[in-house]
N, CA, C and O of each residue as an XYZ file, in Angstrom:
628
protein
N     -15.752     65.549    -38.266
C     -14.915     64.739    -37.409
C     -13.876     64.038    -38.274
O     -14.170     63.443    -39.310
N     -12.819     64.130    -37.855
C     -11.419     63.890    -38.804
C     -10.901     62.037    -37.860
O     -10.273     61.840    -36.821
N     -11.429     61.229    -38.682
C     -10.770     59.481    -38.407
C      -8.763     59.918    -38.536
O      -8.135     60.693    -39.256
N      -8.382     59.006    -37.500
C      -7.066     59.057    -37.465
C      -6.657     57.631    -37.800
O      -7.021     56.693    -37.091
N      -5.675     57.420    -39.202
C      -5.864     56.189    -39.644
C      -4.979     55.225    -38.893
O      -4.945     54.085    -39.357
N      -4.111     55.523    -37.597
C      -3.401     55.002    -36.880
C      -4.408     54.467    -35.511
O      -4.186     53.487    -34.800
N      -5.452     55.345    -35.414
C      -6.005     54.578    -34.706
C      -6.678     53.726    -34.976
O      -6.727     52.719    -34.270
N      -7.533     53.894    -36.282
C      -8.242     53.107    -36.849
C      -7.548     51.462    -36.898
O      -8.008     50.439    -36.390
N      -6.454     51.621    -37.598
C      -5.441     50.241    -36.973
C      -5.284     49.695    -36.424
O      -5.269     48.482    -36.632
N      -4.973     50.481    -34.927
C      -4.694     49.539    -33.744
C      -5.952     49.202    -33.309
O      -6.067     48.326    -32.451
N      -7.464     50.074    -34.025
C      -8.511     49.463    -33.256
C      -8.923     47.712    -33.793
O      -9.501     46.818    -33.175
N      -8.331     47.742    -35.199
C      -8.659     46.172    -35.550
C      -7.903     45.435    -35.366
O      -8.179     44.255    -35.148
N      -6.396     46.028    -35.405
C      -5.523     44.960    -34.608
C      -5.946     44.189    -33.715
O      -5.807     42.966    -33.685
N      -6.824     45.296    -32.455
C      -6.654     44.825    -31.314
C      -8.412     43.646    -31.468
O      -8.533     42.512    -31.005
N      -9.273     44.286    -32.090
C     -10.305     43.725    -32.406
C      -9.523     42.145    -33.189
O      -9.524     41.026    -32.675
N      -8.889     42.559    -34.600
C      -8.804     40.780    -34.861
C      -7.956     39.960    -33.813
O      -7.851     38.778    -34.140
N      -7.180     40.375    -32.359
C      -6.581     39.574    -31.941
C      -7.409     39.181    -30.506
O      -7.000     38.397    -29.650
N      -8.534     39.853    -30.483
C      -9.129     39.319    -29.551
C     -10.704     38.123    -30.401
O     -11.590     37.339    -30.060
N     -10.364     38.501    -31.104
C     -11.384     37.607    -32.039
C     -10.154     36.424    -32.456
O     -10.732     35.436    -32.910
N      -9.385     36.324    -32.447
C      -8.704     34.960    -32.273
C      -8.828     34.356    -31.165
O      -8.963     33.137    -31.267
N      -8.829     34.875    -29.916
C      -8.891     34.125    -28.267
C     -10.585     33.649    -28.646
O     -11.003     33.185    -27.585
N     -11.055     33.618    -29.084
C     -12.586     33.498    -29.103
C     -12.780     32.215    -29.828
O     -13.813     31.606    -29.547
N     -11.748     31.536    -30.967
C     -12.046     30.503    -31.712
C     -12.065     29.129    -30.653
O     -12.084     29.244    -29.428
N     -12.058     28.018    -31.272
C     -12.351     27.391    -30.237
C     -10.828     26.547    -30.236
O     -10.214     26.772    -31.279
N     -10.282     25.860    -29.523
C      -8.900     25.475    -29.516
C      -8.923     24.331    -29.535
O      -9.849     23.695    -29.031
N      -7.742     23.696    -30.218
C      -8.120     22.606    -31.585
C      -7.596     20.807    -30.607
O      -6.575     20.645    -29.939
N      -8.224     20.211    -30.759
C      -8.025     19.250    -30.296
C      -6.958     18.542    -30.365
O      -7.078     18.131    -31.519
N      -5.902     18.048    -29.945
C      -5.264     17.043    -30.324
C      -5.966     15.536    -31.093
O      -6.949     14.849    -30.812
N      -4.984     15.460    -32.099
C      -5.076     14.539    -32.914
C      -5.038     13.386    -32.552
O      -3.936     13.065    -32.107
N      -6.071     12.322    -32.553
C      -6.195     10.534    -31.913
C      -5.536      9.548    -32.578
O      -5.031      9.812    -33.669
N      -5.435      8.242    -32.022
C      -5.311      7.178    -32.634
C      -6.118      6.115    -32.164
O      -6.786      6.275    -31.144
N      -6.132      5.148    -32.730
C      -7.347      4.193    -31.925
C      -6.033      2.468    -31.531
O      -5.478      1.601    -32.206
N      -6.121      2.790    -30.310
C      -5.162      1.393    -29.930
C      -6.559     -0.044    -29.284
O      -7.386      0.055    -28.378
N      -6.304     -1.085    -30.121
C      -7.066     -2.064    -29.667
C      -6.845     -2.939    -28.655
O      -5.908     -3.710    -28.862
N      -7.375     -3.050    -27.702
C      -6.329     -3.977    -26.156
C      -6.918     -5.375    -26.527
O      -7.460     -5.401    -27.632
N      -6.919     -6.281    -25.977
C      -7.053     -7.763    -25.876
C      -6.541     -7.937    -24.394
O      -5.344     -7.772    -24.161
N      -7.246     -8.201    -23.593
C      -6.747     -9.126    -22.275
C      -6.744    -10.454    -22.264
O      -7.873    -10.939    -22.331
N      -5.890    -11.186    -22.203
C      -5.637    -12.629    -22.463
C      -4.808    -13.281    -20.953
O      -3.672    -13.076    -20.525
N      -5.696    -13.945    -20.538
C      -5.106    -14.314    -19.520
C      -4.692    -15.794    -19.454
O      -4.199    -16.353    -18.474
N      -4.931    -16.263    -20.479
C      -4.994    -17.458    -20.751
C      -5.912    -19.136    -20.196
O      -7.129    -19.235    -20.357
N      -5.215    -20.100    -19.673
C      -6.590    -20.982    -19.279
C      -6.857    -20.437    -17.928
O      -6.171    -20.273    -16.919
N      -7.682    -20.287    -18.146
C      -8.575    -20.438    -16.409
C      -9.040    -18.810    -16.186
O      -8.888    -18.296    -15.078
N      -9.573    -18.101    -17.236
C      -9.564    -16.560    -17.032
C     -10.685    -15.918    -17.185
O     -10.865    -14.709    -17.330
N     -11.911    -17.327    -17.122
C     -12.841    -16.936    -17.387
C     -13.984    -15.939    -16.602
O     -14.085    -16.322    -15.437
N     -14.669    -15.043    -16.821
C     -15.325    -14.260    -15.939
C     -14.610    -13.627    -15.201
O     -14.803    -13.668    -13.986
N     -13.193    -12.580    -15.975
C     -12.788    -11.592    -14.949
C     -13.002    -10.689    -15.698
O     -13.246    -10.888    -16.888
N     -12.951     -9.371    -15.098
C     -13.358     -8.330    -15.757
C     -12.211     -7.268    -15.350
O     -11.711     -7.141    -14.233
N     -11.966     -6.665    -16.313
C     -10.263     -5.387    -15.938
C     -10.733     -4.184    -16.462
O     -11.619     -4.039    -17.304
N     -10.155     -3.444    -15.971
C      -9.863     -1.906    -16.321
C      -8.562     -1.432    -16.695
O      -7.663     -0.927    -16.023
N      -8.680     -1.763    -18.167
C      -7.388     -1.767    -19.203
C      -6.515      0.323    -18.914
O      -7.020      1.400    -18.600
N      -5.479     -0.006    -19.161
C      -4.441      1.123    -19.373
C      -4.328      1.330    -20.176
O      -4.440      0.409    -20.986
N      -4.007      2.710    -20.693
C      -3.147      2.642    -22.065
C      -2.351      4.359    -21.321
O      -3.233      5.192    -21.113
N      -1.032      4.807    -20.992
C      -0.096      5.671    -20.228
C       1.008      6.174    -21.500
O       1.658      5.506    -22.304
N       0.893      7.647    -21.284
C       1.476      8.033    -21.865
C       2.865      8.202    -20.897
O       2.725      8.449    -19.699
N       4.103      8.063    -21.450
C       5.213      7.614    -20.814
C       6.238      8.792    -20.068
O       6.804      8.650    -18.985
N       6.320     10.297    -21.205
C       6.224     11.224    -20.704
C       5.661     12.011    -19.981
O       6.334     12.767    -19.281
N       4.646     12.033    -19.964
C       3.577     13.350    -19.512
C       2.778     12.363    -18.732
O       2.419     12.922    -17.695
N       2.297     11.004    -18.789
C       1.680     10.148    -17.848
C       0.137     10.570    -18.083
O      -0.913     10.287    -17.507
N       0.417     11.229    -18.988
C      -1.868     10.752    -19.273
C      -1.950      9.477    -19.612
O      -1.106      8.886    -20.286
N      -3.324      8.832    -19.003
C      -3.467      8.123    -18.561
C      -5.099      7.539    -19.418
O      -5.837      8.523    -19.362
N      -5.648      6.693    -19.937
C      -7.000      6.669    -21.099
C      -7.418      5.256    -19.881
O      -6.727      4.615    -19.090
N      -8.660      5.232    -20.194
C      -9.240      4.006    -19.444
C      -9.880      3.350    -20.460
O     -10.333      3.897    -21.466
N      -9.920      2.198    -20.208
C     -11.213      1.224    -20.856
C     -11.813      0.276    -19.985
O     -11.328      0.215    -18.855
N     -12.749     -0.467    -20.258
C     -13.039     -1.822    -19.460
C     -13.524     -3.138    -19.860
O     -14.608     -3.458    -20.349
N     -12.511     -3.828    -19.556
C     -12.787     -5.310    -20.271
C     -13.721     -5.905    -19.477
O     -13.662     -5.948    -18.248
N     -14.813     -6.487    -20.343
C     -16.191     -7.199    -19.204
C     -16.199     -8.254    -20.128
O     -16.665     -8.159    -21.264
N     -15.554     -9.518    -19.525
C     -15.606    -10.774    -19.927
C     -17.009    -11.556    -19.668
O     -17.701    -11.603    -18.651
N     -17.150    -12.026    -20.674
C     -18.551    -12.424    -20.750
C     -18.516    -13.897    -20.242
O     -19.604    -14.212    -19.761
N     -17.550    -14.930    -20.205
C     -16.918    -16.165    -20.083
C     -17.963    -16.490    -18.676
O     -18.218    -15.751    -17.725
N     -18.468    -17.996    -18.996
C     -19.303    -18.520    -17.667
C     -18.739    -20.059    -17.933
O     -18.418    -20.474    -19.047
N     -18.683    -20.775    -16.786
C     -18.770    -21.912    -16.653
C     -17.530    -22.454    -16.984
O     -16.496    -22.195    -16.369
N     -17.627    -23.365    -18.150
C     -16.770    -24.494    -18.671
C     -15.738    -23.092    -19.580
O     -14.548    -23.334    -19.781
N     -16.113    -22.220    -19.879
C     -15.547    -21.196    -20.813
C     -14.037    -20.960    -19.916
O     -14.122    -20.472    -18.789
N     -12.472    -21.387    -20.566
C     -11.684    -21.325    -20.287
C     -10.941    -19.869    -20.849
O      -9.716    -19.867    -20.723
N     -11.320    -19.108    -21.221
C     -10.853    -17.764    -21.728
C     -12.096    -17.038    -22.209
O     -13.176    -17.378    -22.691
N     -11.422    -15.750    -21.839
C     -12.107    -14.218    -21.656
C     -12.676    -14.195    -23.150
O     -12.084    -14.015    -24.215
N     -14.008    -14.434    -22.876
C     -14.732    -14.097    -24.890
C     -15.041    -12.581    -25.060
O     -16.092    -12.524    -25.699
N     -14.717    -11.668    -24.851
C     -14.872    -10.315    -24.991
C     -13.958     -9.650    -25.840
O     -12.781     -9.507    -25.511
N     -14.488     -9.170    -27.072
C     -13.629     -8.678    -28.133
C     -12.326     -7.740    -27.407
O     -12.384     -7.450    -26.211
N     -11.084     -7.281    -28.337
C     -10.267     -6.486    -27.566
C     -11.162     -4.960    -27.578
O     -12.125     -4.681    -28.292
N     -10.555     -4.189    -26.639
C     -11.368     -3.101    -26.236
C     -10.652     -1.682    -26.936
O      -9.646     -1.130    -26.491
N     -11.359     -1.291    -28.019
C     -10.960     -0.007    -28.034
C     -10.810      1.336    -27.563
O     -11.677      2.210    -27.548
N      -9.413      1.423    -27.113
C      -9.309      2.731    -26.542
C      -8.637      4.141    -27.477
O      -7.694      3.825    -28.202
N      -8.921      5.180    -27.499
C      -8.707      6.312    -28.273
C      -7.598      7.688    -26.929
O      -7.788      8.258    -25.854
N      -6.451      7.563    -28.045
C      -5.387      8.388    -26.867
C      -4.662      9.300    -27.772
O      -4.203      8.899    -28.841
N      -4.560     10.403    -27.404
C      -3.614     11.502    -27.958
C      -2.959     10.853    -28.757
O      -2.613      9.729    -28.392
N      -2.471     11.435    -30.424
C      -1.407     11.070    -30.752
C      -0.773     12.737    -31.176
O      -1.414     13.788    -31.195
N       0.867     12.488    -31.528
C       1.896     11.616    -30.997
C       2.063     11.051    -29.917
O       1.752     11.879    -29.061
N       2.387     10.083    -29.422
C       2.659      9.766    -27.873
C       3.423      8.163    -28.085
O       3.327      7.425    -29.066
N       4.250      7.921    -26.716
C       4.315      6.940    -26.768
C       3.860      5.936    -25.713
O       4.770      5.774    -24.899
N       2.748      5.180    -25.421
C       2.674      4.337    -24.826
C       2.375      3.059    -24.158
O       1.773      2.274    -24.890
N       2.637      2.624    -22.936
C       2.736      1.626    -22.283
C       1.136      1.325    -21.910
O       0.306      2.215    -21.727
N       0.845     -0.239    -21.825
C      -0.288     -0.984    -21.450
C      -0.378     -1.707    -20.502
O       0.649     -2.356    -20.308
N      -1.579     -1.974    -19.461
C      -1.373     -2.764    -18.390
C      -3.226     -2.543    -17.920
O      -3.938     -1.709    -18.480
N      -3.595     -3.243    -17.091
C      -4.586     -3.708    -16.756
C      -4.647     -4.143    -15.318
O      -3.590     -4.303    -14.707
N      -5.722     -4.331    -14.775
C      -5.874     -4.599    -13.190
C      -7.494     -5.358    -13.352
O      -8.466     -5.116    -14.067
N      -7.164     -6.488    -12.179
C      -8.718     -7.064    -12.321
C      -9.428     -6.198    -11.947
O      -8.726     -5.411    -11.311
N     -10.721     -5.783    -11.977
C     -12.128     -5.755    -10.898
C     -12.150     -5.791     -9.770
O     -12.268     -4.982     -8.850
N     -11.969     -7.277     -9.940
C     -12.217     -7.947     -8.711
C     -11.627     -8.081     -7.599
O     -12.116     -8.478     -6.541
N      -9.731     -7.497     -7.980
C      -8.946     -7.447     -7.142
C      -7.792     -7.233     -7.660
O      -6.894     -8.009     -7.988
N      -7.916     -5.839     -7.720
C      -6.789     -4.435     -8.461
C      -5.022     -4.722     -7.743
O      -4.004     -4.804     -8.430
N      -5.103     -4.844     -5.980
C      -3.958     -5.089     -5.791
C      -3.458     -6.094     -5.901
O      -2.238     -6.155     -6.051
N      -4.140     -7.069     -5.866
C      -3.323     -8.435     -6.843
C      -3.198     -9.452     -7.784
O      -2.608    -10.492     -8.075
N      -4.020     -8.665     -8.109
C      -3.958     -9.167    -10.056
C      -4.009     -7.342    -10.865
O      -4.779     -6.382    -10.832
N      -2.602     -7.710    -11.565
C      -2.816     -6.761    -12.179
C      -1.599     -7.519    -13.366
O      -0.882     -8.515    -13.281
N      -1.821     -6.443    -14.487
C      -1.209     -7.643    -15.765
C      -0.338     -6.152    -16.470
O      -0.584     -5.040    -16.004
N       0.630     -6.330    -17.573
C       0.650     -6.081    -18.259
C       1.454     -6.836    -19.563
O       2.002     -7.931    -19.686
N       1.208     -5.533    -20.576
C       1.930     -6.160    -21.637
C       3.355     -5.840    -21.956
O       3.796     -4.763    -22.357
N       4.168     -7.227    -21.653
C       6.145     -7.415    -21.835
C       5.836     -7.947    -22.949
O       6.421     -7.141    -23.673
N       5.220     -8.913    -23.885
C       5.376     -9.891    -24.516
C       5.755    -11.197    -24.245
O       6.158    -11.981    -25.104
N       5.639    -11.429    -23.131
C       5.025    -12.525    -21.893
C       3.522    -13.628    -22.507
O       2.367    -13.209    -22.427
N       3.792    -14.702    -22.950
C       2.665    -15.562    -23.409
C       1.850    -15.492    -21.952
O       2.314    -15.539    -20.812
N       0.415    -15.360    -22.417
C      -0.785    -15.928    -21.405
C      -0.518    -17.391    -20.677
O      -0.316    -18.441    -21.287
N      -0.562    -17.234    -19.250
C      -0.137    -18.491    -18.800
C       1.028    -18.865    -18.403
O       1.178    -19.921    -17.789
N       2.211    -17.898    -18.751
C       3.314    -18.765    -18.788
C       4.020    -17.865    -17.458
O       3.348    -16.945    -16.992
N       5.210    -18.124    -16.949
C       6.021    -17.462    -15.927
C       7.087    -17.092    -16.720
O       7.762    -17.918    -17.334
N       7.317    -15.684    -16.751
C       8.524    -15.370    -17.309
C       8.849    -14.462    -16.227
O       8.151    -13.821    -15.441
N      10.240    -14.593    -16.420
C      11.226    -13.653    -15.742
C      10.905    -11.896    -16.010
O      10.638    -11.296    -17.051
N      11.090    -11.329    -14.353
C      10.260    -10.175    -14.855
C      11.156     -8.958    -16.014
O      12.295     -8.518    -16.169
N       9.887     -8.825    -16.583
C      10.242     -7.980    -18.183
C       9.825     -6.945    -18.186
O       8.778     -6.668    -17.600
N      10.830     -5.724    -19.130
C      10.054     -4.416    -19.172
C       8.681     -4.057    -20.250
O       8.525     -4.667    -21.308
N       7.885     -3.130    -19.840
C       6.428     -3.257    -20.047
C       6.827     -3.039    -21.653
O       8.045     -2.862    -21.657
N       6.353     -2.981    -22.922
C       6.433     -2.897    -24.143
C       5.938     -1.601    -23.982
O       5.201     -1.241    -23.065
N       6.640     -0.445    -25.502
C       5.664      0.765    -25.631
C       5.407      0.675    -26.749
O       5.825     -0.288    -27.392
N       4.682      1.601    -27.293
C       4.371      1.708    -29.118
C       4.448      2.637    -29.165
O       4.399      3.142    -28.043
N       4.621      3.667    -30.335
C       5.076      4.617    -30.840
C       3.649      5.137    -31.619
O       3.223      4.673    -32.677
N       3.178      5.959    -31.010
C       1.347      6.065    -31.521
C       1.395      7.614    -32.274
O       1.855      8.700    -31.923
N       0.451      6.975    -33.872
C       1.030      8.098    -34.320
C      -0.332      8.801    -34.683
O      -1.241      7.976    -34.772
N      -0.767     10.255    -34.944
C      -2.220     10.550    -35.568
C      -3.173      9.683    -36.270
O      -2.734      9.621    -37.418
N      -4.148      9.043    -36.201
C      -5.058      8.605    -36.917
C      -4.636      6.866    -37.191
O      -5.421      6.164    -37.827
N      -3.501      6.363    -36.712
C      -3.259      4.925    -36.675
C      -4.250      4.425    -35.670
O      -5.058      5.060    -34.992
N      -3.944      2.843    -35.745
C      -4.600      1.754    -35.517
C      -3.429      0.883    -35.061
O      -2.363      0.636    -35.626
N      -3.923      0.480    -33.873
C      -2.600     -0.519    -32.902
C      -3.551     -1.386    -32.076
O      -4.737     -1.420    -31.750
N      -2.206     -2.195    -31.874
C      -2.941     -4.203    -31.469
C      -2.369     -3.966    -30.013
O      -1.517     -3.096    -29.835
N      -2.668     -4.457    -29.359
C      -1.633     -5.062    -28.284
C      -2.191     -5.863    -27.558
O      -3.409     -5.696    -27.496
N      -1.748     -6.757    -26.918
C      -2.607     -8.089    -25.676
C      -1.449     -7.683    -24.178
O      -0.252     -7.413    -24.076
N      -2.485     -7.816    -23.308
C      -2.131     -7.993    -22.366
C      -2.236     -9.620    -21.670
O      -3.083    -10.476    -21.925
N      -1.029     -9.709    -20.681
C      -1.461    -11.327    -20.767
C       0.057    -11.415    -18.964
O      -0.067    -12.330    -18.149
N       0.931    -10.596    -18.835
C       1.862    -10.693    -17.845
C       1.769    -10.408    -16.544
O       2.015     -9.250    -16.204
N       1.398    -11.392    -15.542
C       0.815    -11.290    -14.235
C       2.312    -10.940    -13.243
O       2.431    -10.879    -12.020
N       3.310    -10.756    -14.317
C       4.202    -10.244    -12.828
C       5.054     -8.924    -13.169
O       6.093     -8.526    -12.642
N       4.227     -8.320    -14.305
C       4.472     -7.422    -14.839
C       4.555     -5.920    -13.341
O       3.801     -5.756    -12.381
N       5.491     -5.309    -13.675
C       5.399     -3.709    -12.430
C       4.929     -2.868    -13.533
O       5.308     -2.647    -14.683
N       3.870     -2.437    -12.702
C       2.869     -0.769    -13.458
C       3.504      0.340    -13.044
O       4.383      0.564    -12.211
N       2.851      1.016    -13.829
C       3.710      2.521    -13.265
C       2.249      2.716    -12.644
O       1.247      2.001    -12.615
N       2.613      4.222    -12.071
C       1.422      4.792    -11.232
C       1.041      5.784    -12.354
O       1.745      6.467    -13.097
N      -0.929      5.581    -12.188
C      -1.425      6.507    -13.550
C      -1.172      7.820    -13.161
O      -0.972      8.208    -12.011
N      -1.195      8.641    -14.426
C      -2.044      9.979    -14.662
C      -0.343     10.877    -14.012
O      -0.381     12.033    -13.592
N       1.061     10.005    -14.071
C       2.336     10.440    -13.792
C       3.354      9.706    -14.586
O       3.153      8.526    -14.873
N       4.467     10.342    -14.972
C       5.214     10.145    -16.069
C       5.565      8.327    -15.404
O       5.442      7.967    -14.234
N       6.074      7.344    -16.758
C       6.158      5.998    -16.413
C       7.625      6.162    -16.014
O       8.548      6.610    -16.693
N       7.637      5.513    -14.264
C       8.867      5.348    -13.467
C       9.108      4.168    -13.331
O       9.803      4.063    -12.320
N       8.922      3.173    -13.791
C       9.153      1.469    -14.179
C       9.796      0.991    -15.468
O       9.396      1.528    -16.502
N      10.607      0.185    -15.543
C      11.459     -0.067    -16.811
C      10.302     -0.397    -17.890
O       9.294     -1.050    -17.621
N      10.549      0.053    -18.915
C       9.901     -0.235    -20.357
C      10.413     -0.069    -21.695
O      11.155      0.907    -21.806
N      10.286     -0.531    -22.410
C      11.338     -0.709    -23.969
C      10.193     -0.612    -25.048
O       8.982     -0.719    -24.859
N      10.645     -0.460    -25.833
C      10.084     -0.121    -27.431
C       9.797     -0.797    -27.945
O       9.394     -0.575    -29.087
């Protein structure tokens, strides 16, 4: 029996390129962004379900802040919450109570806890592979975008 070395070829061609579809497909690369909800005096014992929105593409990461705060406790004692989101990406933060999503909901302008500012666009960050990022949320008249869809609300860098 006479091997034909042209077939022999295309038989591993076709063998190593289906043994590539078989590897496993590679994750996108993380970053770890740290939230802080700060609501300032009087914020004790609320509990949120932090954002972190990617601005293009609108993926969307969850976390949940569970304030531990009872009584006389005038602010949220619950460390900031680490959330882990695709990197490259750039994005926007915001939060919603628990207790009452349609009207309390916060984000971060750079708006002090407590205070009334004129309404501001949401802050983004520029999130890069394997970094580490701060941000507080703290702006009760902040506009959210809608999750898990590209951000259609003013926001700046």
């Amino acid at each position: 029996m006479k091997t034909h070395p042209y077939l022999t070829m295309l038989f591993l061609f076709f063998w190593g390129f289906a043994g590539c579809s078989l590897l496993p497909a590679s994750k996108p690369q993380q970053a770890t962004v740290y939230v802080n909800f700060d609501l300032g005096p009087g914020g004790a014992g609320k509990s949120a379900n932090l954002y972190a929105q990617e601005v293009n593409t609108g993926k969307t990461y969850e976390g949940l802040y569970a304030s531990s705060g009872h009584g006389a406790v005038l602010r949220p004692t619950s460390a900031p919450v680490p959330i882990k989101v695709d990197a490259p990406g750039t994005y926007v933060f915001y939060a919603a109570l628990v207790e009452d999503p349609m009207d309390y909901h916060y984000g971060d302008t750079g708006c002090k806890a407590g205070t009334d500012c004129p309404p501001l666009k949401l802050l983004a960050i520029d999130v890069k592979p394997g970094g580490t990022y701060h941000v507080t949320i703290t702006d009760l008249s902040a506009v959210l975008p809608t999750p898990n869809a590209p951000v259609n609300v003013p926001w700046t860098r």
